[in-house]
C-alpha positions in Angstrom: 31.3 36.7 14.4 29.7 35.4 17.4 26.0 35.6 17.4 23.1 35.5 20.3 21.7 32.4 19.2 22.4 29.4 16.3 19.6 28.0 14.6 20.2 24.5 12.9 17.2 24.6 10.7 15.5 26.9 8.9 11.6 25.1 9.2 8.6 25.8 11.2 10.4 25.3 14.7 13.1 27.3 13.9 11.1 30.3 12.2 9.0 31.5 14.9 12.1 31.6 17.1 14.4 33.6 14.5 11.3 36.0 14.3 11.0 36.8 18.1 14.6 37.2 18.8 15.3 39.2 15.4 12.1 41.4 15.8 13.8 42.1 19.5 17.3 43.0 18.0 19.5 39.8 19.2 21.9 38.4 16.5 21.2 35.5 15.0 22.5 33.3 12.8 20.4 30.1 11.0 22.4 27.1 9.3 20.6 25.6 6.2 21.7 22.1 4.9 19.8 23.7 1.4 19.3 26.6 -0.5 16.7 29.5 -0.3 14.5 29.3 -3.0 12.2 32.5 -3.1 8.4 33.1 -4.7 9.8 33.2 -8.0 12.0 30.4 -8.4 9.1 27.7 -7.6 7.4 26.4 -10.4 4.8 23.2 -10.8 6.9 21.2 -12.4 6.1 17.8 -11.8 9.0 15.7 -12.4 11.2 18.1 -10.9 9.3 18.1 -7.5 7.8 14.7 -6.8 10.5 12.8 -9.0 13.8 14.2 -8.4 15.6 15.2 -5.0 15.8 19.0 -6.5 14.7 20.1 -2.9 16.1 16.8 -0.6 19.4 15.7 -0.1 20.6 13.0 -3.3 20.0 9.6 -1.9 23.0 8.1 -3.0 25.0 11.0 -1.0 22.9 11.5 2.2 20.4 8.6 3.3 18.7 7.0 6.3 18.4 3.4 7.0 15.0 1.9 7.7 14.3 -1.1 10.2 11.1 -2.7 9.0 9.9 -5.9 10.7 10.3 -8.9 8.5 9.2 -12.4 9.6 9.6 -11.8 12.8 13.4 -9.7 12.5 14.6 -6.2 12.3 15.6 -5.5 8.7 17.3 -2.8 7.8 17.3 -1.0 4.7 19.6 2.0 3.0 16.3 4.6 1.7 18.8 4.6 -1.9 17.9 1.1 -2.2 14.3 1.6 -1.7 13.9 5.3 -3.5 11.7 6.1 -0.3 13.0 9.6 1.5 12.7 10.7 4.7 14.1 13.8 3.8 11.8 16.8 3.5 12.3 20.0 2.2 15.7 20.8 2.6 15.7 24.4 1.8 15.2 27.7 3.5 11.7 27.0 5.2 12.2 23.8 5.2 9.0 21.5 4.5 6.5 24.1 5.4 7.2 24.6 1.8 5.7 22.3 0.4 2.6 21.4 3.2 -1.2 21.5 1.9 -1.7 23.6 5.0 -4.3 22.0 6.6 -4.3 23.5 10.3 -5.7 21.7 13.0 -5.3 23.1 16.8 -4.5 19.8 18.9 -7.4 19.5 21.9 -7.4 20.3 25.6 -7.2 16.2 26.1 -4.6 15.8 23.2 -2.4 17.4 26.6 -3.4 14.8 29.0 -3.9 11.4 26.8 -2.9 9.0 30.0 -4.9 11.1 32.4 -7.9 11.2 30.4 -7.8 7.5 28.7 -5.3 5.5 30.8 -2.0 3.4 29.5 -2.4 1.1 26.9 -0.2 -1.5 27.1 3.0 -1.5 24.8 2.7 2.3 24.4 4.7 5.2 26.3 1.7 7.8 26.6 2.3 10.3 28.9 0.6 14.0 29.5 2.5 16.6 28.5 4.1 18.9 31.0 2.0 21.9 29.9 -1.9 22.4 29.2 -3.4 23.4 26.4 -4.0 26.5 28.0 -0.6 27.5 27.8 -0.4 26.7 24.0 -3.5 28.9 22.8 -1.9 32.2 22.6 0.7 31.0 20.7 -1.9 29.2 18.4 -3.7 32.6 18.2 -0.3 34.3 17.5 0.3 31.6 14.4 -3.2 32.9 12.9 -2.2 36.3 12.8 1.2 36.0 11.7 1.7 33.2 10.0 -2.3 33.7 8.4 -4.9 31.4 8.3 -8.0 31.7 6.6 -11.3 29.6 7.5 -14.4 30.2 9.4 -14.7 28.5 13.1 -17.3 25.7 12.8 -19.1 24.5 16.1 -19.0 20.7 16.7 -18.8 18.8 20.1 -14.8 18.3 20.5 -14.3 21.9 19.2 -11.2 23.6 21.5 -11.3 26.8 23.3 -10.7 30.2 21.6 -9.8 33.3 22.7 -10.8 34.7 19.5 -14.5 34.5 18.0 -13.4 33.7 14.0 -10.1 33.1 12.0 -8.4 36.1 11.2 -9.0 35.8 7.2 -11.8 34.8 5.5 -12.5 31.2 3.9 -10.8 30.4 0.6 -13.4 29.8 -2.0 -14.5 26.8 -2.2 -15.3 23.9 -5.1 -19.6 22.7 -5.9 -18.3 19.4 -3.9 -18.2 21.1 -1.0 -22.0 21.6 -0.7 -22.7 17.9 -1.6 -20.4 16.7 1.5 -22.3 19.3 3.7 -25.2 18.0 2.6 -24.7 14.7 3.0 -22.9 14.5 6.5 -26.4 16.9 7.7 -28.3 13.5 6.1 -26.1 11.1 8.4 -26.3 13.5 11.4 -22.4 14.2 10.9 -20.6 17.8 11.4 -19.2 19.1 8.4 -16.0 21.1 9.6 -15.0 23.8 7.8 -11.3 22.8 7.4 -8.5 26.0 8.8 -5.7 26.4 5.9 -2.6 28.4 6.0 -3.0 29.6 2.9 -4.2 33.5 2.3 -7.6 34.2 0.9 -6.6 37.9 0.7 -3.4 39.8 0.7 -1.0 40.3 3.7 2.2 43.1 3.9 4.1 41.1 0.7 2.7 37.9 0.4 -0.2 38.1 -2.3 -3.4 36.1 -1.9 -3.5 32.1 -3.2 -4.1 32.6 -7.0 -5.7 29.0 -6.7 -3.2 26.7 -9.0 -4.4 23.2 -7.3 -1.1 22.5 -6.9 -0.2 23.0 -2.9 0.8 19.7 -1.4 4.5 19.0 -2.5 4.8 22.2 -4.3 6.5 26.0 -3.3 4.1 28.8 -3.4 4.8 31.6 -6.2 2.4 34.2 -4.4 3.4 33.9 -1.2 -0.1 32.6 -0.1 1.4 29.7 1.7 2.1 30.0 5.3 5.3 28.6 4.5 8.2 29.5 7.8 10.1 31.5 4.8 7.5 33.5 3.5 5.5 34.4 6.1 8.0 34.6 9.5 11.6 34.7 7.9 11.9 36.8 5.2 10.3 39.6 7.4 13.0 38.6 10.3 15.3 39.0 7.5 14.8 43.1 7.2 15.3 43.7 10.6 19.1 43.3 10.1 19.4 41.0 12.8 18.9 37.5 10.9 22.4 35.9 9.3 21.4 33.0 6.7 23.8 30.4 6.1 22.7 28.0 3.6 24.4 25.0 1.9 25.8 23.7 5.5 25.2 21.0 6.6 25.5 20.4 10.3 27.9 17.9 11.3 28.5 18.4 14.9 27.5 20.4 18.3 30.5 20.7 20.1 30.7 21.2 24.0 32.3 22.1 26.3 31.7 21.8 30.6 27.7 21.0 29.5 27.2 24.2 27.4 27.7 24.1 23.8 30.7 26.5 22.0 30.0 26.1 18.5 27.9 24.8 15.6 30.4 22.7 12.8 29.7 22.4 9.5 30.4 21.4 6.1 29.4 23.7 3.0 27.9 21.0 0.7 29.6 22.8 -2.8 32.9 23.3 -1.5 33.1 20.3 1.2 35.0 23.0 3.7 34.7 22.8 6.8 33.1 25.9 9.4 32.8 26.7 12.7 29.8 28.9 14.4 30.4 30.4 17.7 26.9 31.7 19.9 25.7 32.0 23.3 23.2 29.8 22.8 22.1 26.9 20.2 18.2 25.6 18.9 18.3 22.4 17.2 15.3 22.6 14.3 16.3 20.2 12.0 12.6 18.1 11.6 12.6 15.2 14.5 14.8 12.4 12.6 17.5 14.5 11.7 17.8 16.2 15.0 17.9 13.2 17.1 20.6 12.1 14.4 22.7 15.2 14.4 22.2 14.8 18.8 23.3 11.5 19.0 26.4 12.1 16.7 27.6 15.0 18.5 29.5 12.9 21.0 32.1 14.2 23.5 33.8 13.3 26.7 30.6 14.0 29.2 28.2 13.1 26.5 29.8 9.5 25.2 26.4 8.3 24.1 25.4 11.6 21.8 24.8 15.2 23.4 22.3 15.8 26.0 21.8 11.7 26.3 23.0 10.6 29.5 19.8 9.8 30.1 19.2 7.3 26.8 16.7 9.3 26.0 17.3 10.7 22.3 16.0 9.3 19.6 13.4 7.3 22.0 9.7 7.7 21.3 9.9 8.7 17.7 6.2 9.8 16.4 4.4 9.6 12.7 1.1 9.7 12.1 -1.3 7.1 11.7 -4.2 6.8 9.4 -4.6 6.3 6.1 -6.3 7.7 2.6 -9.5 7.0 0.7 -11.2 7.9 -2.2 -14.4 7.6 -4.6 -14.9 8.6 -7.8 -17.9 11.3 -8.9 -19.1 11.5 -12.8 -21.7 13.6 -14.5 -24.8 11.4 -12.9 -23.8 13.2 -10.1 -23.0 16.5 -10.3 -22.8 18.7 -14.1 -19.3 18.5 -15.2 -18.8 21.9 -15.9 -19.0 22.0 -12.3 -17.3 19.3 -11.6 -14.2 19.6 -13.5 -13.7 23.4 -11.7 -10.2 23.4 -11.7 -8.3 24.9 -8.4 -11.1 25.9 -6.1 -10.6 23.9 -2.3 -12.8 21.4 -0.9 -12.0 22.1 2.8 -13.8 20.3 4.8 -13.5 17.7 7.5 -14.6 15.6 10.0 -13.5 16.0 14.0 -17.1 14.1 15.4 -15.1 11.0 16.3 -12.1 13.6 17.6 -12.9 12.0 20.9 -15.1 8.5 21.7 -16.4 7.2 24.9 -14.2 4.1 24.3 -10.7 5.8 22.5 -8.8 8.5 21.3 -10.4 9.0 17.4 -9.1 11.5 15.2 -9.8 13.8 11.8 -10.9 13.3 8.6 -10.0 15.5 5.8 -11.5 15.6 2.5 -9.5 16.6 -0.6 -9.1 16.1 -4.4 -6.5 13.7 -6.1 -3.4 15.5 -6.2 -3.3 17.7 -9.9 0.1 15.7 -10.6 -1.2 14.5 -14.2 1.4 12.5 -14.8 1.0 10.5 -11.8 -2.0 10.1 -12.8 -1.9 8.7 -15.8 0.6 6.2 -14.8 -1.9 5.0 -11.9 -3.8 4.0 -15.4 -1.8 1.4 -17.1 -2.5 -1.6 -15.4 -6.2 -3.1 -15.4 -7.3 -6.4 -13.6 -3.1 -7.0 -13.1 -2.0 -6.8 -16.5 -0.3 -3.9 -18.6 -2.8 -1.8 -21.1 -1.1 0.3 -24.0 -2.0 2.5 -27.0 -5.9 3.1 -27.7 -6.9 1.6 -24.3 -5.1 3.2 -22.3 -5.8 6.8 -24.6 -9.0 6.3 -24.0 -9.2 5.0 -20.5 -6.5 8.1 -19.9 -8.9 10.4 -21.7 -12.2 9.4 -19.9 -10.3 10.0 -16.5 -9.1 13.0 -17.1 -12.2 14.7 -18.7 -15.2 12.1 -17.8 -14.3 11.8 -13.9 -13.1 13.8 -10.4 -11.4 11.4 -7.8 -12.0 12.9 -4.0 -10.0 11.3 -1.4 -9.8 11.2 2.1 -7.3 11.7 4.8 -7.1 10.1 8.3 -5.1 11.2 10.7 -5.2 9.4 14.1 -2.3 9.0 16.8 0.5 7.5 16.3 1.4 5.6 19.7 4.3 6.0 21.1 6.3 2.9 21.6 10.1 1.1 22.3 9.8 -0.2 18.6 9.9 2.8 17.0 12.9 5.4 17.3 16.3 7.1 15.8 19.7 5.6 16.4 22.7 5.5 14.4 25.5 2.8 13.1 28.9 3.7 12.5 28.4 1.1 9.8 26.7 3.3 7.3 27.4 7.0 7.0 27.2 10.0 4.0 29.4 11.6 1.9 30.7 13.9 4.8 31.5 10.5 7.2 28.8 11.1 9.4 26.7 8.3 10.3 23.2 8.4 8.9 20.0 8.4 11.0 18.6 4.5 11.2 14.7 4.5 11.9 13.3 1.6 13.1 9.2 1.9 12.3 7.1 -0.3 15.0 3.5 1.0 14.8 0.9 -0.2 18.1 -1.7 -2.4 16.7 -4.4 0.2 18.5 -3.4 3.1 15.6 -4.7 0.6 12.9 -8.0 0.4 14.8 -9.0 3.8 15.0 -7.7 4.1 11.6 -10.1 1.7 10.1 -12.9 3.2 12.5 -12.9 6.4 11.1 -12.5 5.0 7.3 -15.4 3.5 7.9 -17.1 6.8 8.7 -15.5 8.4 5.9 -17.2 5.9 3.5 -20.5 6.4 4.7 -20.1 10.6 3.5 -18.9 9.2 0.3 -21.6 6.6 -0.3 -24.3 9.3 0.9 -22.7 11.6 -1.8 -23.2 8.5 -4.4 -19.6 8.4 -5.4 -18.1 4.7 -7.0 -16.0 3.1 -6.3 -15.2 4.3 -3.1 -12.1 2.6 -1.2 -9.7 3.1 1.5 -6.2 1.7 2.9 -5.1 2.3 6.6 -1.5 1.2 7.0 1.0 0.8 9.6 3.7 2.4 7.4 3.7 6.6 8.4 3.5 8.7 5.6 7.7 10.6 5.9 6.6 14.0 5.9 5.0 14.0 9.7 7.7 13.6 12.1 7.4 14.3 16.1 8.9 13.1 19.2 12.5 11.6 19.3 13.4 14.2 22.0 10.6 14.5 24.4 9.9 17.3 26.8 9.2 16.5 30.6 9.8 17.4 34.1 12.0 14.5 34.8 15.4 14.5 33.2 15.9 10.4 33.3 12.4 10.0 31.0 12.6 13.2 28.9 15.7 15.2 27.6 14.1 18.4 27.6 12.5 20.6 30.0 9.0 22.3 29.5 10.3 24.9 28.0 12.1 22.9 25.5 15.7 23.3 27.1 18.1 20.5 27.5 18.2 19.0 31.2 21.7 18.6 30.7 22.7 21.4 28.9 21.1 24.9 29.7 22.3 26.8 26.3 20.7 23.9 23.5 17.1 23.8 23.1 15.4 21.8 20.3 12.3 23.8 19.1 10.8 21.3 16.2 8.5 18.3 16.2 11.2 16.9 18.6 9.7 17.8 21.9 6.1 16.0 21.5 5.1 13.3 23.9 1.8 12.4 21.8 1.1 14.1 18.8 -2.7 14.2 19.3 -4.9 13.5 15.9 -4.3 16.2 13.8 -1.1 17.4 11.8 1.8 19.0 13.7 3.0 21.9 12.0 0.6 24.4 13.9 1.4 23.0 17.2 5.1 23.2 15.8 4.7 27.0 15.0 3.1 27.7 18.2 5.6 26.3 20.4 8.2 27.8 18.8 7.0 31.5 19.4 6.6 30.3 23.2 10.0 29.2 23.9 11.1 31.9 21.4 9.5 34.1 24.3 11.5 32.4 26.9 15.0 32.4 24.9 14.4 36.1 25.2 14.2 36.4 28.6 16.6 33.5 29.4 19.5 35.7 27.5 18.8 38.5 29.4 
């Protein structure tokens, strides 16, 4: 069959434009390196989630290669050697997923970084091609749709909205909460009431968040989540229009006079080989893999990878930069009946230092230890550098556990994006299906680690004010995996961008690439509700550019 459009993809930048062109009757057809797992096949199983690779490709089949800078030299490193993946979620809905759906809209500045703070040496800031403006529908849309509950707070950096509230109403909330109000009113700071995508009531089939306190790396069983499967493709799904194809694995875009004529694959349980035919093809395989599965689809106009005459994919990959925190909270602070409340959400954040006279800042987000207790415990058997067994470590397992409540901080600040820090690929090291793997080289700028360490600062003062112990923090140059933009950014000019604004190729009119891929800067917050948003809007213009 020939469809209207091939998705490669199945994630947040794929979903929204599946939804539009389904909901308006186009075929379309959506190629999914994993499988679909559905509300009732998730489970909190520990080992089987964090541990194993039962939701990412095996790492001795399918790896990347990471270029880390040692002494002075690029060293590169297969991920199976290191057990560190930069694979994430590969299964229908891709690593929305898994998220903690913490949903920050990006600023009217985040658009214009260079115009508004100037270049900084060794980094490639640019202002995106559209405003913020242009965006805010689209972020409305995601509310509504996708659903996200909170209550708007005020503060000074706080973005436009055409709407007055959220459209669902705040989760509830953990006694913490009210001591971090509290104490940010004592310091003069704005406690921001923290946007999830997660449902605080029901919506059409998706039940309301049954509060489990296990989100971050874990499926939803409700359907709470604002996951791309649950809440945008399962519904695309009943319109009749929406072909999933999961287990294949995308090999190669091939093309023909500048437009690409079909999608090949492999289907990862029988290693066969497939071909998909379409008028038109969106790449939405998260930002590594898409500027991997670019650059390998080579051809006779494209010798360098498709849609990269201008040496452009793969360039200006983006993270984010930050760090984590924490402090730990006993019964001389808080009752621990109240305290060991199991489930209920913190939400809440800090956006004061969004924006500073003298730099770009960013957001603070304040959470509990993850519920993983096994991870937990194992954090526990060292003390002062040496290993603790049987009754001490009982014991010193057993206070933590029933004695003690860890809160930590996340920081999220820009990642700059520089030449040191991009997707290529070496013929020397390919998977199981001879394709050459995705090699990323990680060069952070030395500005991300000072706003970093800025805004941990602030985050310590909350948790001194709220008397916590022990309180510490860690602001590295080494991204966390799961937040990946840029590698394929969008521009007016085709010789510094390889798409257009509306996420199009330059050099080839019928491939657009509709995840992370497209961001210039990534602004301070995390991407996936920019991601979702974008993807409705050029979901809008595929529409209208196939008829």
């Amino acid at each position: 069959m020939k469809y209207d459009v091939c998705i490669v993809g199945t994630g947040a930048g794929a979903s929204g434009v599946a939804y539009t062109l389904a909901k308006a009757g186009k075929k379309v057809v959506m190629l999914e390196r994993g499988g679909f797992y559905k509300e009732e096949d998730f489970s909190k199983d520990e080992i089987a989630y964090t541990k194993r690779d039962i939701i990412t490709p095996n790492l001795k089949e399918c790896y990347h290669t990471i270029e880390d800078l040692e002494d002075g030299e690029w060293v590169k490193t297969p991920t199976y050697v290191t057990e560190s993946s930069f694979f994430n979620g590969s299964v229908v809905g891709g690593s929305s997923n898994f998220m903690s759906g913490y949903f920050h809209r990006m600023k009217p500045n985040d658009f214009r970084l260079k115009s508004t703070y100037g270049e900084i040496k060794g980094a490639n800031i640019v202002d995106w091609v559209i405003d913020y403006s242009e965006l805010e529908p689209y972020y409305e849309k995601v509310e509504r749709l996708v659903g996200i509950s909170g209550e708007v707070t005020p503060y000074q950096h706080h973005e436009p909205r055409s709407t007055k509230d959220f459209p669902y109403l705040p989760l509830e909330e953990h006694p913490i909460s009210k001591l971090i109000d509290s104490s940010c009113k004592k310091l003069n700071f704005t406690a921001y009431k923290t946007p999830r995508a997660i449902l605080s009531e029901s919506k059409e089939k998706r039940n309301t968040c049954y509060y489990s306190n296990y989100c971050g790396s874990y499926g939803c069983s409700s359907g709470a989540k604002g996951s791309a499967r649950a809440a945008l493709l399962q519904p695309a799904l009943q319109t009749g229009n929406l072909t999933l194809i999961t287990k294949a694995f995308v090999k190669k875009l091939n093309e023909k006079n500048a437009q690409v004529t079909e999608a090949l694959y492999v289907d990862t349980q029988t290693k066969k080989e497939h071909k998909v035919k379409a008028k038109l093809f969106v790449v939405a395989g998260q930002a590594v893999e898409s500027s991997r599965l670019l650059l390998n689809s080579k051809s006779k106009n494209f010798p360098n990878g498709l849609a990269n005459n201008s040496a452009q994919v793969g360039k200006n990959l983006l993270f984010s930069a930050g760090g984590v925190g924490s402090g730990e909270f006993d019964s001389s602070i808080m009752p621990l009946e109240k305290l060991q409340t199991e489930g209920l959400f913190v939400n809440r954040s800090l956006c004061d230092w969004y924006f500073t006279d003298e730099m770009k800042g960013g957001v603070i987000d304040f959470l509990f230890e993850h519920a993983n207790p096994i991870t937990k415990a194992n954090k526990l058997k060292r003390q002062n550098g040496k290993l603790i067994w049987g009754k001490e470590l009982q014991e010193k397992i057993f206070h933590k556990f029933t004695q003690t409540k860890q809160l930590n901080f996340e920081i999220f600040n820009d990642w700059l994006p520089t030449d040191n820090c991009f997707v290529s690929v070496d013929e020397k090291y390919k998977d199981i299906y001879g394709v050459p793997v995705a090699n990323i080289r990680i060069g952070s700028h030395p500005h991300d680690l000072k706003v970093g360490r800025f805004l941990a600062q602030k985050a310590e003062m909350v948790m001194k004010q709220m008397g916590a112990k022990d309180i510490r923090s860690s602001i590295s140059s080494y991204p966390p995996a799961n937040l990946q933009a840029g590698g394929c950014r969008f521009g007016d000019d085709p010789k510094s961008s390889v798409l257009n604004r509306y996420c199009q190729a330059h050099e080839v009119k019928n491939l657009f690439v509709t995840d992370g891929s497209f961001i210039p800067t990534g602004g301070s917050v995390p991407y996936t509700w920019t991601i979702y948003a974008n993807s409705f809007r050029v979901g809008e213009y595929i529409l209208k550019y196939l008829s």
